[in-house]
C-alpha positions as CSV (number, residue, x, y, z in Angstrom):
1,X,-122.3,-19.0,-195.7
2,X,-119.4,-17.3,-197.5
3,X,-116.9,-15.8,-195.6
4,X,-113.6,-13.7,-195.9
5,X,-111.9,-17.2,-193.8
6,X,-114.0,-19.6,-196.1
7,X,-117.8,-21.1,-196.3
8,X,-118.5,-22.6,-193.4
9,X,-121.9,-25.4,-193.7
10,X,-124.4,-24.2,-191.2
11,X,-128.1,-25.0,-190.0
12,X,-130.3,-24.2,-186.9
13,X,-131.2,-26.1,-184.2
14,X,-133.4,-28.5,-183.8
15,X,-132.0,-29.5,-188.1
16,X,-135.6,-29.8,-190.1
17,X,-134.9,-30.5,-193.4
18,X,-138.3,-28.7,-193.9
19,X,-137.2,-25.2,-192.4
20,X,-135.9,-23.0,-195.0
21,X,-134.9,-20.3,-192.5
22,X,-131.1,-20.2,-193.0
23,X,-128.5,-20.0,-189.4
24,X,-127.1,-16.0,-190.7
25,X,-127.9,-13.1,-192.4
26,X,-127.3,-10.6,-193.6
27,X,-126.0,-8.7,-190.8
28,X,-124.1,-11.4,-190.1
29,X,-122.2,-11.5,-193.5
30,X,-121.5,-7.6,-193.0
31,X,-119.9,-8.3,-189.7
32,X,-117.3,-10.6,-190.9
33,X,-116.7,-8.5,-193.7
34,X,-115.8,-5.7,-192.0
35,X,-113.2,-7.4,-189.4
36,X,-111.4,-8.8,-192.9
37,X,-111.7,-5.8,-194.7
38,X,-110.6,-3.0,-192.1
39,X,-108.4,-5.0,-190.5
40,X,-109.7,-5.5,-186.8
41,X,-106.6,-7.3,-185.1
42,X,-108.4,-10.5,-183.2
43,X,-105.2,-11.6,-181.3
44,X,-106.7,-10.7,-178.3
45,X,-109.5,-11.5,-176.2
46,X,-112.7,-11.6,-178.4
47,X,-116.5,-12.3,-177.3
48,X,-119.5,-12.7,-179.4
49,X,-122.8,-11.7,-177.6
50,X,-125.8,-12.7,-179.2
51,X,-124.7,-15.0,-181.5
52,X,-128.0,-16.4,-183.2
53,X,-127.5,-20.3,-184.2
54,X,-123.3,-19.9,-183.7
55,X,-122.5,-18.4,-187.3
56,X,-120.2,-15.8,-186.0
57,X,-118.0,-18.1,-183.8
58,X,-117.7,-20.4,-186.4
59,X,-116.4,-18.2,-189.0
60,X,-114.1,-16.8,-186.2
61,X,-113.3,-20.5,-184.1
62,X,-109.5,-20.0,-185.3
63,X,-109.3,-17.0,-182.9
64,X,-110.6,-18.7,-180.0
65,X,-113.7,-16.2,-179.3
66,X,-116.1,-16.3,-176.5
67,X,-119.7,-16.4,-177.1
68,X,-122.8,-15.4,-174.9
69,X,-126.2,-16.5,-175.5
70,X,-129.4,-16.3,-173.8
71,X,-130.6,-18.9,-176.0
72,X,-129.9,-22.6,-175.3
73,X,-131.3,-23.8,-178.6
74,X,-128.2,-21.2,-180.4
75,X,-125.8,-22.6,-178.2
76,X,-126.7,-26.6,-179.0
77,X,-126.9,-25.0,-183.0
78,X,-123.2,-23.6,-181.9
79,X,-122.0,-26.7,-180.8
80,X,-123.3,-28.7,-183.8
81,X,-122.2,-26.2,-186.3
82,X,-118.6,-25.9,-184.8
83,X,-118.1,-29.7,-184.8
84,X,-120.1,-29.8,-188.4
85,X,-116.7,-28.2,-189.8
86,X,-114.5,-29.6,-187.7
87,X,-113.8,-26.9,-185.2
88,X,-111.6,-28.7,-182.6
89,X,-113.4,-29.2,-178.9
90,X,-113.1,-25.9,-176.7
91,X,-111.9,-23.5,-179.2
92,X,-114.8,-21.4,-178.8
93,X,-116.2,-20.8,-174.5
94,X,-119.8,-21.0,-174.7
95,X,-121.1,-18.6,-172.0
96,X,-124.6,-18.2,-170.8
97,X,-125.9,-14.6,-170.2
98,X,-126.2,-15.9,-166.5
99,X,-122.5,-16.8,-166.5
100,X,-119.7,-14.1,-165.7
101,X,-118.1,-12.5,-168.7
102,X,-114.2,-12.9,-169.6
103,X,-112.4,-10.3,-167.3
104,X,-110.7,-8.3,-170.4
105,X,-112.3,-8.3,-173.5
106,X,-110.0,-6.9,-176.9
107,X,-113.0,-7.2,-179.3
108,X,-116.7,-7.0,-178.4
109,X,-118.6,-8.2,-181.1
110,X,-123.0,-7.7,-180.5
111,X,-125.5,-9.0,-182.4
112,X,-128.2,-6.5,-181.2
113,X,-131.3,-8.4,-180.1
114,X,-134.8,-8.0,-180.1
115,X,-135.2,-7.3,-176.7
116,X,-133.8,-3.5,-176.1
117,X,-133.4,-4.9,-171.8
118,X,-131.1,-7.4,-172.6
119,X,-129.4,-5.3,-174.7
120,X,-129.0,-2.7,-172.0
121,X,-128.1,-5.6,-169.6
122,X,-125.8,-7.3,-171.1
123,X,-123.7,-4.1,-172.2
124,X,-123.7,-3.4,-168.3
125,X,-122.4,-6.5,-167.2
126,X,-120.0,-6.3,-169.8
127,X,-118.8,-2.6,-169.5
128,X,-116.3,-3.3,-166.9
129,X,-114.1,-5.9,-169.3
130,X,-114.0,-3.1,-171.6
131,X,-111.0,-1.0,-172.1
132,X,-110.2,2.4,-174.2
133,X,-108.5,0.1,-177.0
134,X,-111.5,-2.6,-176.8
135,X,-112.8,-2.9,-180.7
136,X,-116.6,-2.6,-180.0
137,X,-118.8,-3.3,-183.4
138,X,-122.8,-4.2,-183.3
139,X,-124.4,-5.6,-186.0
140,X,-128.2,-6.3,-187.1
141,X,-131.0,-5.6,-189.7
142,X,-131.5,-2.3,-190.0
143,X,-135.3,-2.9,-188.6
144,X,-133.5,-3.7,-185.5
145,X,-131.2,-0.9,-184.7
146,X,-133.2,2.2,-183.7
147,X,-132.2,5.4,-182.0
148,X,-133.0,4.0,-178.3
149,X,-130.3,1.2,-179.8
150,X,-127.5,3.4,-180.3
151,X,-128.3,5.8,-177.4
152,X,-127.9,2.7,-175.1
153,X,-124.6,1.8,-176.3
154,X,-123.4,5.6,-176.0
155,X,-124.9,5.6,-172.9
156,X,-122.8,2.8,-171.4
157,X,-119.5,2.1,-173.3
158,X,-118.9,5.6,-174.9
159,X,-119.3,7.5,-178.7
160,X,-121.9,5.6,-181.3
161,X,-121.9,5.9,-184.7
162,X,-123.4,3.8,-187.6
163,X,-122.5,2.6,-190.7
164,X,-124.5,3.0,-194.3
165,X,-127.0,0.3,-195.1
166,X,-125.6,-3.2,-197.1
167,X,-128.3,-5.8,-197.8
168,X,-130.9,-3.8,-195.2
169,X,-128.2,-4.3,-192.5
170,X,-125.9,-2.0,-190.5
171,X,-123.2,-2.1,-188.1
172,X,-122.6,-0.1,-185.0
173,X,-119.0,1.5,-184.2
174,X,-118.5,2.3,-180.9
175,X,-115.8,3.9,-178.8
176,X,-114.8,2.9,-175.4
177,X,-114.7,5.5,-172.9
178,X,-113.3,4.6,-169.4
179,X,-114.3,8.1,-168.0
180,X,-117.8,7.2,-168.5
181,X,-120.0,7.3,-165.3
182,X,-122.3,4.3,-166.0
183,X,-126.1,4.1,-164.5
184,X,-126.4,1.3,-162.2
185,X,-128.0,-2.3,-163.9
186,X,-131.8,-2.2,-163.3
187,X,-131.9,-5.8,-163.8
188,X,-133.6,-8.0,-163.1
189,X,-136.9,-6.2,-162.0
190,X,-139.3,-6.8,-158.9
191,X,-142.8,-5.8,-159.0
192,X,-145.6,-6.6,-157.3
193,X,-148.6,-8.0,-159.1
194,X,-152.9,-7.0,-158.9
195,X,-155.0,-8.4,-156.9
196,X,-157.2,-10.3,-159.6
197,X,-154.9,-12.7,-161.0
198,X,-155.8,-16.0,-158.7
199,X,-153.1,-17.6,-156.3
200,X,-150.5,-15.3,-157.4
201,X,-152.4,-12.0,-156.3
202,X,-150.6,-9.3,-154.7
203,X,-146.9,-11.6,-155.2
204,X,-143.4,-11.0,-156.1
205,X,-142.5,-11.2,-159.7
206,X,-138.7,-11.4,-160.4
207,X,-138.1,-10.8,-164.2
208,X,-134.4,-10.9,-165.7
209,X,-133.6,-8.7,-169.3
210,X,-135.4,-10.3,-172.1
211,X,-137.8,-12.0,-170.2
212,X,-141.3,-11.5,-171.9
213,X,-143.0,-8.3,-170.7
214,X,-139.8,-8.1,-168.3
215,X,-141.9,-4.7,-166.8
216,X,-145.3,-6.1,-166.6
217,X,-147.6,-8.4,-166.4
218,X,-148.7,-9.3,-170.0
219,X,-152.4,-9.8,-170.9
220,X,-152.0,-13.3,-172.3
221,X,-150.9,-14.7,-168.8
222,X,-153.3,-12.3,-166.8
223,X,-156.0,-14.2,-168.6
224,X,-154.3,-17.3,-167.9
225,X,-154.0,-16.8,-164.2
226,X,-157.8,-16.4,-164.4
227,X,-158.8,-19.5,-165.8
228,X,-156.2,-22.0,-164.5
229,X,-157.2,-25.4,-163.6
230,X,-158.8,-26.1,-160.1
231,X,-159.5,-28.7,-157.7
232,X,-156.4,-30.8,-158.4
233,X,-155.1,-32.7,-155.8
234,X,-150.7,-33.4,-156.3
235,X,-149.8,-34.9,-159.6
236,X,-146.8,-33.6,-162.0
237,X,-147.3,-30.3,-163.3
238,X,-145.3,-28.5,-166.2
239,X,-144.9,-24.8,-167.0
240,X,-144.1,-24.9,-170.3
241,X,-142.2,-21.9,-171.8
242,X,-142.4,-20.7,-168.3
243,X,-141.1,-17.4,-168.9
244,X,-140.9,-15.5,-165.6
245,X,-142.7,-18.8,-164.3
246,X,-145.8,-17.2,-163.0
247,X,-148.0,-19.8,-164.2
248,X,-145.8,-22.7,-162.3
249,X,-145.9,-20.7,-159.4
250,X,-149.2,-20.1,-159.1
251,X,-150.4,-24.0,-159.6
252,X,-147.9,-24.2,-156.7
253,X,-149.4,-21.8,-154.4
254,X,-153.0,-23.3,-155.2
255,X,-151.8,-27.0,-154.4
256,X,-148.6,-27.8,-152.0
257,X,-148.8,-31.3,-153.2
258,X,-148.1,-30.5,-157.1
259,X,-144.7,-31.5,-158.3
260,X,-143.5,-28.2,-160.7
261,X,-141.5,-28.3,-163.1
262,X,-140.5,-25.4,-165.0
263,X,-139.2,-25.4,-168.7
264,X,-137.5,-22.4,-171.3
265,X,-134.9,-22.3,-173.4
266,X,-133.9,-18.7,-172.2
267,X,-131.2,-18.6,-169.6
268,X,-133.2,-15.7,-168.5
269,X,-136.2,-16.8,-167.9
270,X,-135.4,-20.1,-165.9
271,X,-133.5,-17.5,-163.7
272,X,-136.9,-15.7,-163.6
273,X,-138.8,-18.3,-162.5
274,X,-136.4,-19.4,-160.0
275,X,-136.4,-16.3,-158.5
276,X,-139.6,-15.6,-158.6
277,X,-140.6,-19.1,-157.0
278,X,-138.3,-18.5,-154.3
279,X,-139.3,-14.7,-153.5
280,X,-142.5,-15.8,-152.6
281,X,-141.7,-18.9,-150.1
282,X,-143.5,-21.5,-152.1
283,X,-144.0,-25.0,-150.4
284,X,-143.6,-28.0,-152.6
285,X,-141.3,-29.7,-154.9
286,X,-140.2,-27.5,-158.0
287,X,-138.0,-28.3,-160.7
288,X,-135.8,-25.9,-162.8
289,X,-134.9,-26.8,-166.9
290,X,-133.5,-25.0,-169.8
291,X,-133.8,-26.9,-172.7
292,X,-135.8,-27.7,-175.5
293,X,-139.3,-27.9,-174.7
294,X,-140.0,-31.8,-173.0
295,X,-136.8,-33.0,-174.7
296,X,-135.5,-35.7,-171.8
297,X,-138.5,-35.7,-169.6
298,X,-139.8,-39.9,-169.7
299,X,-143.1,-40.7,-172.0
300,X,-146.1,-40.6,-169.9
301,X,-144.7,-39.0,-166.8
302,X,-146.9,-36.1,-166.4
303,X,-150.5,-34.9,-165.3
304,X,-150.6,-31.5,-166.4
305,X,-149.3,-29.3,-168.4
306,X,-149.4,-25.5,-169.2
307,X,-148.2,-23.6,-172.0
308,X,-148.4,-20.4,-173.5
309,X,-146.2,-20.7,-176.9
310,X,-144.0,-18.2,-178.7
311,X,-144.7,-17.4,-182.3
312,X,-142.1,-15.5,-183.2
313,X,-138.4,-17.0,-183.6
314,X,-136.1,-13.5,-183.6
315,X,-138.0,-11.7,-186.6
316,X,-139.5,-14.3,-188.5
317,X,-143.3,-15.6,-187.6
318,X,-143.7,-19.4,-187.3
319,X,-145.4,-21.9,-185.2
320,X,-142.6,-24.4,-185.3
321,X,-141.7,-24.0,-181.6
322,X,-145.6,-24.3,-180.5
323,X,-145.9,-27.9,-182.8
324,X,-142.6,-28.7,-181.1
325,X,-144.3,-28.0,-177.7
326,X,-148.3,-29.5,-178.7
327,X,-146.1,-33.2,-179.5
328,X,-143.7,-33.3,-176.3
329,X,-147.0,-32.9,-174.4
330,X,-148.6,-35.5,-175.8
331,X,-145.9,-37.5,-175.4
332,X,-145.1,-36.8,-172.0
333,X,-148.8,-36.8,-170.5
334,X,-150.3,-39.9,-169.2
335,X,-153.3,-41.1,-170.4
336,X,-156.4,-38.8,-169.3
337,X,-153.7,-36.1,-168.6
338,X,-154.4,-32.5,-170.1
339,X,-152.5,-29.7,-172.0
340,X,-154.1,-26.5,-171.4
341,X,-153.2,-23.8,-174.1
342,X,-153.4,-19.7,-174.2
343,X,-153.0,-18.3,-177.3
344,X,-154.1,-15.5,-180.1
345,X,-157.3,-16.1,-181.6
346,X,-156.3,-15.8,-184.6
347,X,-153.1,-18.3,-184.2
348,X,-155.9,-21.6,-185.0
349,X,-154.0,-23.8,-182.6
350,X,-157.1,-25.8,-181.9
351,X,-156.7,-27.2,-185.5
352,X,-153.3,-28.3,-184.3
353,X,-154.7,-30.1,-181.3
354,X,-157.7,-32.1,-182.8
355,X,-155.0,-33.3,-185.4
356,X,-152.5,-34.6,-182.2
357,X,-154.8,-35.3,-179.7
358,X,-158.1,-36.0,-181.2
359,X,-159.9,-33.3,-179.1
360,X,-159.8,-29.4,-178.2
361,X,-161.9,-27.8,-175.7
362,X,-162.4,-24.3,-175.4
363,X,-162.1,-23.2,-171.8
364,X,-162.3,-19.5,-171.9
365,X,-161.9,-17.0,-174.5
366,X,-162.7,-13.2,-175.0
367,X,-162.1,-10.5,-178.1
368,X,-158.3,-11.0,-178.0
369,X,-157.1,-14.6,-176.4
370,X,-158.5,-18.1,-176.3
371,X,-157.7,-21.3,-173.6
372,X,-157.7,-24.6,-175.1
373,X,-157.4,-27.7,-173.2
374,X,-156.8,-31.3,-175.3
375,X,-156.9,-34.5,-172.8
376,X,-154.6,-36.9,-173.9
377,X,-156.6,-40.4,-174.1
């Protein structure tokens, strides 16, 4: 990536020589640009929120920002990509979005994300660090900064304007106001859930910002909850992608002996399905993990798992994550254990499970979704 402080070598994370998707865009490239070309002074305190695979802090490493991520696979690409060009240990503080922001902050710079809640969160948690001389600058793809976008940041840190299109990106100028009255932080966001969705009927649902469906309970895991697997007695149980971990929670409901463990690489979410296990008094052992899929969980350690896998990866469409998650399975299931799958239709990720495990079972399907089970032998 060429920059205004030089071209620093970067690459996601997991590195797949395969994966042409690069670690910045566009947006990106405008951002530094414009703190070069304007000048912004970055003497003082500076955070980076939303920092996709770490491209921002590593242009910026020599003025000691902070970053914040919900994402634990952009934080390991952070950490690789700082020590790929020799960025000295600790000269960038890698936050979490469930860690508590730096007191002050001098420059706020935001890669907007997807998800317009944790957008709205994060700019809430951060409001109070903010002061009337704070630099405040967003960035993103022009198909991701909408109207609702701007109105949230007016809403909550003060005056929003935007900058002309470069490459199909933007950036967002904003200017603190202290005087602003600020709306209280709806997250994270209790509701109760139907009375048809198995164990889990009439329960507690804890979602934090960005969480899937954070509002609601989406159709894919309502049909899920329908068709889960019955009549097991104990064994080790994963929620895989747990997301708010409704699915874990409900296997744990169903069968006080099942060992749980729950699995994302959003911050969020395993903060979700922590707090949703726990709202509901569940019985049983439970583990919590953000990681990368099965990464560090032994061969041939568990029973069951469960898995309902992204296909997106920020904009771009790609089942890398859900082959990722189809070969930890099969490597972490004992033999005759099972990997139960909800998916699209029209995603074909029964081809993907004859190919690893030799066999695919359909165990429900309607118009819109399909359950696949493949048995590890």
């Amino acid at each position: 990536m060429t920059t205004p402080w030089g071209e620093p070598v970067l690459s996601r994370f997991p590195e797949d020589p395969r994966d042409r998707l690069r670690a910045w865009d566009a947006s990106d490239e405008y951002l530094l640009r414009h703190l070069a070309e304007r000048p912004v002074p970055l003497s003082g305190t500076v955070v980076v929120v939303g920092d996709r695979w770490g491209a921002l802090v590593t242009a910026l490493a020599a003025h000691r920002p902070a970053q914040i991520t919900d994402s634990w696979l952009g934080q390991e690409a952070t950490r690789a990509n700082l020590a790929r060009n020799g960025v000295e240990p600790g000269a960038v503080r890698l936050l979490t979005t469930q860690d508590a922001p730096p007191e002050r902050i001098d420059v706020l710079l935001v890669r907007v994300p997807k998800s317009l809640a944790l957008l709205e969160d994060q700019l809430l948690r951060l409001a109070p660090s903010v002061h009337a001389d704070t630099v405040v600058v967003g960035t993103g793809m022009v198909k991701e900064i909408h109207t609702s976008t701007l109105k949230l940041f007016e809403r909550i840190l003060g005056p929003t304007r935007t900058s002309l299109a470069e490459k199909k990106a933007r950036l967002i100028f904003c200017t603190p106001d202290p005087s602003l009255v600020r709306p209280p932080n709806p997250w994270p966001y209790r509701y109760t859930l139907p009375g048809d969705v198995g164990p889990v009927s009439g329960r507690t649902v804890v979602n934090h910002a960005g969480v899937f469906c954070a509002d609601r309970l989406d159709i894919g895991t309502r049909f899920f909850l329908r068709h889960l697997p019955a009549g097991r007695d104990g064994g080790r149980v994963v929620d895989l992608g747990c997301g708010n971990g409704l699915v874990g929670t409900a296997v744990a409901l169903a069968d006080a002996k099942a060992e749980v463990l729950f699995v994302d690489e959003s911050f969020q979410a395993v903060a979700s399905a922590q707090d949703t296990y726990r709202a509901n008094d569940v019985s049983g052992h439970a583990e919590f993990r953000v990681g990368d899929g099965l990464t560090g969980v032994p061969s041939g350690s568990v029973d069951l798992v469960l898995n309902n896998p992204p296909f997106h990866s920020h904009q771009a469409t790609t089942d890398a994550t859900a082959w990722r998650m189809f070969t930890g399975a099969r490597r972490t299931l004992r033999p005759g254990g099972e990997l139960w799958v909800v998916g699209n239709r029209h995603l074909g990720y029964h081809v993907k499970l004859r190919r690893l495990f030799g066999n695919s079972e359909v165990v429900a399907s309607d118009p819109k979704f399909v359950i696949l089970k493949a048995v590890r032998r």
